[in-house]
C-alpha positions as CSV (number, residue, x, y, z in Angstrom):
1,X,34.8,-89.4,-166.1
2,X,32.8,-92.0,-167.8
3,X,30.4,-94.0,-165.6
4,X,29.6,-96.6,-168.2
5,X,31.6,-98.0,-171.1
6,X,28.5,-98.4,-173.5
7,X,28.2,-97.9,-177.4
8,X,27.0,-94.3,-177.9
9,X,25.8,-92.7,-180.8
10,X,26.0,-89.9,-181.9
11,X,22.9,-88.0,-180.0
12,X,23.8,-90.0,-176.7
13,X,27.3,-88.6,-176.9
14,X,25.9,-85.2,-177.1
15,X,23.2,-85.7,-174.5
16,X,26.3,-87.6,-171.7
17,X,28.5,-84.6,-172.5
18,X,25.5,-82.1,-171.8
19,X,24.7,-83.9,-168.7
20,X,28.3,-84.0,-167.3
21,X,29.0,-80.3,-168.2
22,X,25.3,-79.3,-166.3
23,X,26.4,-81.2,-163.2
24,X,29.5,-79.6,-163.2
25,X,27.8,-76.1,-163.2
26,X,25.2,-77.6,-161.1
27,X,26.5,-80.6,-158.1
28,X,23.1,-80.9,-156.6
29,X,20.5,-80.1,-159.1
30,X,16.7,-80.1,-158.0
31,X,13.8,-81.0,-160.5
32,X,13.6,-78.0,-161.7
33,X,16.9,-77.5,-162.9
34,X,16.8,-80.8,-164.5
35,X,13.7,-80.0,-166.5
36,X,13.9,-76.5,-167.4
37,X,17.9,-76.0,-167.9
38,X,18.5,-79.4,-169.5
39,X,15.2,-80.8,-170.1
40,X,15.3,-84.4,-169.1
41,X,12.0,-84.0,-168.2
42,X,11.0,-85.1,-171.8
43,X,13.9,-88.2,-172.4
44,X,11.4,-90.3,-173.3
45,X,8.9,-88.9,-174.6
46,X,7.8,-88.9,-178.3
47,X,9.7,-86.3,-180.5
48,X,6.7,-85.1,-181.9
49,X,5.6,-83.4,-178.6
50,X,9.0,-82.0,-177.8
51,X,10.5,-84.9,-176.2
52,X,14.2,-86.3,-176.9
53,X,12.8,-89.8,-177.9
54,X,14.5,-91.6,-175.6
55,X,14.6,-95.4,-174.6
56,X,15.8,-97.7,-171.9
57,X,19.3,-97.1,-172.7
58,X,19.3,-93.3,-172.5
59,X,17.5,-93.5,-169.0
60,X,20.6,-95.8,-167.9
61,X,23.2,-93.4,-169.0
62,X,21.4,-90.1,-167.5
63,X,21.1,-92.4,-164.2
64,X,25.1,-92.9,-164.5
65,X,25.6,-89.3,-163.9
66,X,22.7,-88.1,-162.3
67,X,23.6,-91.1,-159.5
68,X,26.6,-89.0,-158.3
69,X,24.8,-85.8,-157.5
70,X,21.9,-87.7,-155.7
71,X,19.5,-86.8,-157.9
72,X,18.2,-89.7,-160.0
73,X,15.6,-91.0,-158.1
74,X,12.5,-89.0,-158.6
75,X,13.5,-88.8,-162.3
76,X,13.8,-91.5,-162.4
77,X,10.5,-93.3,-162.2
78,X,8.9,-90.2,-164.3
79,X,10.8,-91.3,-166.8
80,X,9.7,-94.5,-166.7
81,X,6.0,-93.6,-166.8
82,X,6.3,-91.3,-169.2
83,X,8.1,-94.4,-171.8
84,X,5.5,-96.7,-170.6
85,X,2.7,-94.0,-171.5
86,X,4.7,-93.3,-175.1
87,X,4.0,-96.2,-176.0
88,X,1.0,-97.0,-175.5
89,X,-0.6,-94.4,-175.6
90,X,2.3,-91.8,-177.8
91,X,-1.1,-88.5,-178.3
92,X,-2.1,-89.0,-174.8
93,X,-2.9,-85.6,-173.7
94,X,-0.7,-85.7,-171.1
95,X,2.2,-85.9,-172.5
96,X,3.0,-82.7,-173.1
97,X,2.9,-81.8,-169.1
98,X,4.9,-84.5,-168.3
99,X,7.5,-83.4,-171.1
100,X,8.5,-80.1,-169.7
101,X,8.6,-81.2,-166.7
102,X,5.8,-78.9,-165.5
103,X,3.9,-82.6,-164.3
104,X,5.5,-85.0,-162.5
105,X,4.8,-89.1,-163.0
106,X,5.3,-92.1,-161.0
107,X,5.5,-95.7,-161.9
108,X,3.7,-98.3,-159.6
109,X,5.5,-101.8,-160.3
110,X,7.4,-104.4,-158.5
111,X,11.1,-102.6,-158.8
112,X,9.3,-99.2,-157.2
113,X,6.8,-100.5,-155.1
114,X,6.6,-102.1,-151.6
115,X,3.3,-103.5,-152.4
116,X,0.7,-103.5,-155.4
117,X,-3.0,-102.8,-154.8
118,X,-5.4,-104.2,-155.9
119,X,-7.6,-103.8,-160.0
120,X,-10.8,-105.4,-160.7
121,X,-12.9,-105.4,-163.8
122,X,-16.1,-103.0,-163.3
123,X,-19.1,-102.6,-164.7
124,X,-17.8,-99.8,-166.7
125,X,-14.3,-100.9,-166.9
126,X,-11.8,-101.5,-164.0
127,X,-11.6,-100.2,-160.8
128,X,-8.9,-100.2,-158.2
129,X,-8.5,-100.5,-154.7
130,X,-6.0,-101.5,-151.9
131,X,-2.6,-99.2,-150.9
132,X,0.8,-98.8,-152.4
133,X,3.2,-98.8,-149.8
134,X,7.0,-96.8,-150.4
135,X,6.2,-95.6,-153.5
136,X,9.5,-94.2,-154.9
137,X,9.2,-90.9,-156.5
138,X,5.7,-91.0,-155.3
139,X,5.6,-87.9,-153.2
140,X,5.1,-85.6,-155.6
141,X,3.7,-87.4,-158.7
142,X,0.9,-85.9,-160.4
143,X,0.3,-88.9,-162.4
144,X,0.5,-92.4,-161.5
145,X,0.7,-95.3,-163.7
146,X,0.5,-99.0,-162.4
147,X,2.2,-101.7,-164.3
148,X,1.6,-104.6,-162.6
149,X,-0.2,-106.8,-164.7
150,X,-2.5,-104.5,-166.5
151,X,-1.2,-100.8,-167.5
152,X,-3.5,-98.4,-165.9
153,X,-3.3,-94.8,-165.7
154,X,-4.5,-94.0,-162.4
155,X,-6.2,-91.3,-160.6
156,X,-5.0,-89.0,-157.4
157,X,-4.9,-91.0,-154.3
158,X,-7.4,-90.7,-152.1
159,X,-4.8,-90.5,-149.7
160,X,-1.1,-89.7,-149.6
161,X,1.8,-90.1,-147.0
162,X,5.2,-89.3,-147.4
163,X,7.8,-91.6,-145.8
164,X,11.4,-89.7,-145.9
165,X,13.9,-92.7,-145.7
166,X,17.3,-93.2,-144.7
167,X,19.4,-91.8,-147.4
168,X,17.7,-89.0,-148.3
169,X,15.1,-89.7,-150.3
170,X,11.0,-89.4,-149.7
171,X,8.6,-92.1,-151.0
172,X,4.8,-92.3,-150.5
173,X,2.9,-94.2,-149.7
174,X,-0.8,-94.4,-151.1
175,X,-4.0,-95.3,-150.6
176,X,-5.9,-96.2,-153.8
177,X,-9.8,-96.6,-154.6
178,X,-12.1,-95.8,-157.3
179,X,-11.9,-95.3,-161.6
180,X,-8.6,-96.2,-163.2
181,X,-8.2,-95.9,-166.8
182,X,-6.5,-98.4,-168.4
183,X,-4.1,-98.2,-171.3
184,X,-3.7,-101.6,-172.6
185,X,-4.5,-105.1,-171.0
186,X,-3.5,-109.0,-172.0
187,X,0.1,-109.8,-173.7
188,X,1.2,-107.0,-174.2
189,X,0.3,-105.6,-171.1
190,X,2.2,-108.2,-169.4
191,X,5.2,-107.8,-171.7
192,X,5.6,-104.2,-171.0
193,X,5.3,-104.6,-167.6
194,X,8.0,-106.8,-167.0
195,X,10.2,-105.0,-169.2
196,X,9.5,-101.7,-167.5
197,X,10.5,-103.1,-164.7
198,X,13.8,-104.5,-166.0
199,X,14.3,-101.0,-166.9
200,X,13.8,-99.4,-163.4
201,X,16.4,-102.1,-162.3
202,X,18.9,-101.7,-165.2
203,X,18.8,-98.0,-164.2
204,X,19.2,-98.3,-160.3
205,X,22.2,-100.5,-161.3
206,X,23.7,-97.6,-163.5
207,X,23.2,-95.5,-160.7
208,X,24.8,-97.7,-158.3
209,X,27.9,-98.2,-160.3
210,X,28.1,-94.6,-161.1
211,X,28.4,-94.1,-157.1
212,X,30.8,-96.9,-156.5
213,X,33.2,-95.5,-159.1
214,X,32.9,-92.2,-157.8
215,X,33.3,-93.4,-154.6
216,X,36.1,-95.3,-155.2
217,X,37.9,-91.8,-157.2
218,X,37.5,-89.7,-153.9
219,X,39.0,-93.1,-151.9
220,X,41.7,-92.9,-154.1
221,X,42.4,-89.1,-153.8
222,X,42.3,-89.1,-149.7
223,X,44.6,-92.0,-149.5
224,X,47.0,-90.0,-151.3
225,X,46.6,-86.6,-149.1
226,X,46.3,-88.4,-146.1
227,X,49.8,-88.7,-144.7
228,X,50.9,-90.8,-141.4
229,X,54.8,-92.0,-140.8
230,X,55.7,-89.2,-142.9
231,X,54.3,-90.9,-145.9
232,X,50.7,-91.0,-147.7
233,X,48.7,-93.6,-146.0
234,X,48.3,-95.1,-150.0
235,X,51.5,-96.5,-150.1
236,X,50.6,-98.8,-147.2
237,X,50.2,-102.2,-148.8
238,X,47.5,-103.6,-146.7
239,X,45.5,-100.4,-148.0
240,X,46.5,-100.7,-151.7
241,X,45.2,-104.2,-151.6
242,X,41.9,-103.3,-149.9
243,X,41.4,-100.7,-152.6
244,X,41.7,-103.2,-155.4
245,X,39.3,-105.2,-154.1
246,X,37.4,-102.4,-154.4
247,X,37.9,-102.0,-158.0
248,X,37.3,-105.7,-158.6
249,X,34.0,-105.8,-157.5
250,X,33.1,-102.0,-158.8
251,X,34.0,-103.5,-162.4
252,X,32.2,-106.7,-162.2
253,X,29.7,-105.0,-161.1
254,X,30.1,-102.5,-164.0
255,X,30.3,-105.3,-166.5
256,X,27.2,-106.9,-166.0
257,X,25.2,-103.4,-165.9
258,X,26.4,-102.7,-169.3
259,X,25.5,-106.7,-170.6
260,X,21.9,-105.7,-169.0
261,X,21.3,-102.1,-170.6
262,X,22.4,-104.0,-174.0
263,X,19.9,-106.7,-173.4
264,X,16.8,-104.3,-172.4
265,X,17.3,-103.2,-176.3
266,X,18.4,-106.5,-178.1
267,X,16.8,-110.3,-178.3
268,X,19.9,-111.4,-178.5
269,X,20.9,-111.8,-174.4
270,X,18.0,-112.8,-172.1
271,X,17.2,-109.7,-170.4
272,X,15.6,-111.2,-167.2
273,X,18.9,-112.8,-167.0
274,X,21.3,-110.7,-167.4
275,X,19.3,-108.0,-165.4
276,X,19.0,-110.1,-162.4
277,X,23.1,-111.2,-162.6
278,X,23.7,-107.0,-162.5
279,X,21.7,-106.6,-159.3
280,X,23.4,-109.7,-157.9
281,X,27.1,-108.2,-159.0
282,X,25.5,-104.5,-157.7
283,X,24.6,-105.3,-154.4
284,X,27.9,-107.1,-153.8
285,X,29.9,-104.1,-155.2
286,X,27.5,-101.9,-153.0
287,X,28.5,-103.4,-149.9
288,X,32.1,-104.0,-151.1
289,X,32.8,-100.6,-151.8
290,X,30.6,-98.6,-149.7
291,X,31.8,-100.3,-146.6
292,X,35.5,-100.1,-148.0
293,X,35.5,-96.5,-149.0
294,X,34.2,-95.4,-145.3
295,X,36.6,-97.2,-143.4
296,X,39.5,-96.0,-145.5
297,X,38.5,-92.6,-144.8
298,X,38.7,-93.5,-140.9
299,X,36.6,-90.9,-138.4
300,X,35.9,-88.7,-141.9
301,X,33.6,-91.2,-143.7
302,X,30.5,-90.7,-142.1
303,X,30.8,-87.0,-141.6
304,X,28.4,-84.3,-143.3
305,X,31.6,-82.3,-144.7
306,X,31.9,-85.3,-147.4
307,X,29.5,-86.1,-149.9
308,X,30.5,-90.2,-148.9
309,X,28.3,-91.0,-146.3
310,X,24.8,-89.9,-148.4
311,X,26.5,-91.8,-151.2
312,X,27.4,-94.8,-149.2
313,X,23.4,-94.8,-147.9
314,X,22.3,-94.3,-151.2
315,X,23.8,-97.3,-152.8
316,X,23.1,-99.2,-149.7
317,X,19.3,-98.5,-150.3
318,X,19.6,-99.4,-154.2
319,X,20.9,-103.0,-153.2
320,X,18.2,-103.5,-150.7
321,X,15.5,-102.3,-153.5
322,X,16.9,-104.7,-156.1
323,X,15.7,-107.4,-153.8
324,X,16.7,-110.5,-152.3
325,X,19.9,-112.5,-153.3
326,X,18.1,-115.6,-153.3
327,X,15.4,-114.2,-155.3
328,X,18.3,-112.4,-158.0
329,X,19.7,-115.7,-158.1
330,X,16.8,-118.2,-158.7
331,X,15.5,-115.7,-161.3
332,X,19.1,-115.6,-163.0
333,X,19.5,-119.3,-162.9
């Protein structure tokens, strides 16, 4: 089952079909067995150290499929670090850790990030100071790197809390101060910023609609077990219809993420646009569907012998990280 109807080549075929055959073997895969028995560790990182290469585009696809299992979300942001440290910075020496997964990295930016703290210019270069609150992927992050105007490779936190949250997952949050080495300032600092951060949204809408579809597949199947008036419950009308709707929105929803993944790699869509329509379309589908797929499945939707009710928080919290409608909507228009 594909998540995404996107134009693969020949190396992303392989590395989908890879992914789906290792989550098969594997339905809840930790970061280990993401790194060392498939090596996504090193997507994006440069070739030349080991690394697949990878690009915006590749991170969305792996996010389809990894969103399923519940176990995109630390990834996630590493791989985002480690693209934003490729390229600016493609010898850095730590690339290599990061690759093999054997070092873990975290992006700091407005799509991961409750708050941003604060950088100054020092003497000797720039210092920073202030906390980073619900840090996503945070926890465990040997390297950090902020991307919030500047792009700054920072050092450990001075101090580090982890805040478990409601579907599962553990952010940090972190208290900053001292040294930070920065990796490139001005323009292009400000360009790569904003489109990292375009990425980390394009990717949590992948996720999103890789959960919806799944969820709307095990909907489907339980409707059609599920048997009252000696019939299955799937032939009831009012049920069909409610499950349609479902599918409506799922595929909008799908529409726009792919229209966003092809901006993030083309000039020829504008990518804060059609990023910000995906979330808008996402967090309506997220709602739609999660909310649909649990009350079809009655008393049994929120119970811990179904994989539906961590889905159904997990694509709650991706709308509510996307941010505001209002906000999706203004930046859109």
């Amino acid at each position: 089952m594909n998540m995404l109807d996107l134009p693969l080549g020949p190396d992303q075929l392989v590395l989908r079909d890879a992914v789906q055959r290792f989550l098969a073997d594997n339905p809840q895969p930790d970061w280990n067995a993401l790194c060392d028995q498939i090596g996504l560790g090193g997507l994006t990182a440069p070739e030349a150290i080991g690394g697949f290469g990878g690009g915006a585009s590749d991170m969305a696809l792996i996010m389809a499929e990894l969103g399923t299992a519940l176990a995109g979300v630390e990834w996630l942001v590493h791989a985002a670090a480690v693209l934003v440290l490729a390229a600016v910075a493609p010898e850095h020496p730590a690339l290599p850790g990061l690759a093999t997964g054997s070092q873990r990295a975290a992006l700091i930016c407005a799509a991961t990030s409750a708050s941003m703290p604060q950088v100054r210019r020092a003497v000797t270069g720039y210092a920073i100071s202030g906390e980073a609150m619900l840090v996503a992927g945070a926890a465990r992050a040997d390297i950090l790197i902020l991307a919030d105007p500047l792009v700054i490779l920072l050092a450990t936190p001075a101090e580090r809390t982890a805040r478990p949250m409601h579907d599962g997952t553990i952010a940090a949050d972190l208290c900053l101060a001292g040294a930070a080495e920065l990796l490139v300032d001005g323009a292009p600092a400000t360009a790569l910023a904003a489109f990292v951060n375009d990425v980390v949204l394009a990717c949590r809408c992948a996720e999103a609609v890789g959960l919806t579809r799944r969820m709307i597949a095990d909907t489907a199947d339980y409707l059609g077990q599920r048997r009252q008036f000696g019939a299955p419950i799937g032939l009831f009308q009012t049920l069909r219809h409610r499950l349609a709707d479902m599918q409506l929105s799922h595929m909008q929803a799908a529409a726009l993420t792919e229209l966003a993944i092809a901006a993030l790699g083309s000039g020829e869509v504008d990518r804060a646009q059609a990023t910000s329509s995906a979330c808008v379309a996402v967090r309506d589908a997220a709602r739609k569907v999660g909310e649909g797929a649990v009350q079809l499945h009655g008393a049994m939707g929120l119970t811990e012998e179904l994989e539906l009710g961590a889905r159904f928080k997990r694509v709650l919290a991706i709308a509510a990280g996307l941010g505001s409608e209002a906000a999706l909507l203004e930046r859109s228009a």
